[in-house]
C-alpha positions, 0 to 999 in steps of 0.5 A: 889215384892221388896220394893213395887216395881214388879221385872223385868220379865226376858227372857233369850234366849240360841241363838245358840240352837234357831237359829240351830232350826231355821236354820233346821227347816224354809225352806233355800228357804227363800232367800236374793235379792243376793241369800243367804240363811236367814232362820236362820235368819228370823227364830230366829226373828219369834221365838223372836216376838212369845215369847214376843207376847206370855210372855210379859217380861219386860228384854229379853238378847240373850245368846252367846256362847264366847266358846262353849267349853271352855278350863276349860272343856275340860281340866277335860274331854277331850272328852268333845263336841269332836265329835261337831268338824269338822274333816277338821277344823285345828283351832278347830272350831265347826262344823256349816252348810256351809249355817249357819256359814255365818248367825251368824253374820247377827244375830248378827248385827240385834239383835244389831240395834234392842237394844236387849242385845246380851251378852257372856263371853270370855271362857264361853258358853252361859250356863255359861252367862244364869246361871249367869244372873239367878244367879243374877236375882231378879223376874222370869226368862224364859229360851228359850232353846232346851238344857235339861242341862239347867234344873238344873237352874229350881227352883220353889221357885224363878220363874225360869222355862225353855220354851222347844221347843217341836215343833217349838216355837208354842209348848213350854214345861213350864218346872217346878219342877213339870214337872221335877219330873214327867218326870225324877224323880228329880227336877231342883236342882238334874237334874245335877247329874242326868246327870253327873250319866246318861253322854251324848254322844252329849257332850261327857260325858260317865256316869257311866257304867251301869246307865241311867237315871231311875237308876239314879234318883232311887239312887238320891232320895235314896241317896240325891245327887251324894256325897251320892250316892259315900259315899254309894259305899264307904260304904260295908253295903251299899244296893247297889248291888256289880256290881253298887258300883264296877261301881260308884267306877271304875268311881271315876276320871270322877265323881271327875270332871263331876260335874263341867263340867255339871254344869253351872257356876253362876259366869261367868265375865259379862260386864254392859248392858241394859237389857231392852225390847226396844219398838224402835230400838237402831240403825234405819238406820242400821237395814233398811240398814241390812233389805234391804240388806238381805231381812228380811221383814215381820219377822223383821216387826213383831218383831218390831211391838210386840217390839213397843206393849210391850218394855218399854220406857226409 
């Protein structure tokens, strides 16, 4: 509360990891009156009207990816997201399902009828735009997301949690600080240079020789955090044995730049937007004419009737 006035509860939805989950996990049966596939699309509605069902937030932005690899990265460490690029795609594109790609923008299109806030930054991934916005935020933020990166924005103090898709939305991990430690040893403000330390081939990060993630936490909390954990490398009295300090000193040029890569940016360049739960839609024709034409029936129903239960009216 500041002021005597309760700060806004926000929710912040990692879009791409939603509806990806979405798309593998709702049947493509789920079809369009012209035969396409919607799946990805109801599916991430079912996932919005569930959450907000379910946490009641009073600010809801959807999160995109303006570059889900973006050049900054890329140049610290080449091989970062390699592998998510489609060998055939000569300008670069990440590898998305045939049957997905052509959904995006009907997404896109909804959440814009709808009035939720759908908000990217050029050459910044969706991390990047959910570390500002956290960044920025004055009362608790719920992050919606299947990507544990995202964990070093958790922090207890300020109400900042992440909502883990265990199994589908129905299963939702509230990971805190608590659960963090528990699970991995650290708390949310260590979690980066526990990955840094750990890497991770989904992102192309190779980690230093030798260490996973128990070792890693191990050094964290005897060392403090990875300038430490160097330092004691650095340092022959150290206790650290001669194969680990020779691995963390082998590894100096990916270790100058991993923690910039891992972690997200709390300064990505934003353009002003509503953030506002909407209880009706910001465009009622065009969501109609996009629900007919794609067949979005009782899924966009269901949103639009938790939205009209719990948005604020402005």
């Amino acid at each position: 509360m500041i002021g005597g006035v309760t700060a806004p509860r926000l929710m912040l939805l990692d879009s791409a990891s939603l509806y990806f989950r979405a798309y593998f996990g709702v049947p493509d049966t789920l079809r369009s009156p012209q035969g396409e596939p919607v799946n990805a699309v109801r599916g991430l509605l079912d996932f919005i009207a569930r959450l907000v069902h379910d946490h009641r937030p009073d600010q809801l932005v959807a999160c995109m990816d303006a570059a889900w690899r973006p050049q900054w990265r890329v140049d610290l460490i080449p091989s970062y997201k390699t592998h998510r690029v489609a060998e055939a795609a000569e300008d670069g594109a990440e590898e998305v399902p045939d049957t997905l790609a052509p959904q995006v923008p009907v997404i896109e299109q909804v959440l814009d009828a709808l009035g939720i806030a759908r908000i990217g930054s050029a050459d910044y991934e969706a991390d990047d735009v959910i570390g500002t916005l956290t960044a920025r935020a004055t009362g608790p933020v719920q992050i919606v997301t299947g990507d544990r990166d995202l964990f070093q924005l958790v922090d207890d103090a300020r109400g900042i949690t992440v909502l883990y898709p265990v199994k589908g939305m129905g299963n939702l991990q509230v990971t805190d600080d608590a659960l963090l430690r528990e699970k991995y040893g650290v708390g949310g403000a260590q979690y980066a240079d526990l990955a840094a330390l750990r890497g991770d081939p989904s992102d192309g990060l190779p980690g230093v020789k030798g260490i996973g993630e128990k070792t890693a936490a191990q050094l964290i909390h005897e060392y403090g955090d990875l300038a430490g954990i160097r330092a004691a490398a650095q340092d022959i009295g150290s206790a650290l044995t001669p194969a680990r300090r020779r691995n963390i000193l082998e590894a100096a040029a990916y270790l100058d730049v991993a923690p910039t890569v891992v972690r997200v940016a709390t300064d990505a360049p934003l353009p002003d937007f509503d953030p506002a739960l909407p209880r009706e839609p910001l465009d009622p024709m065009t969501l109609e004419d996009l629900a007919t034409r794609w067949g979005l029936g009782t899924s966009l129903d269901r949103v639009l009737e938790t939205l009209a239960r719990t948005g604020k009216v402005e």
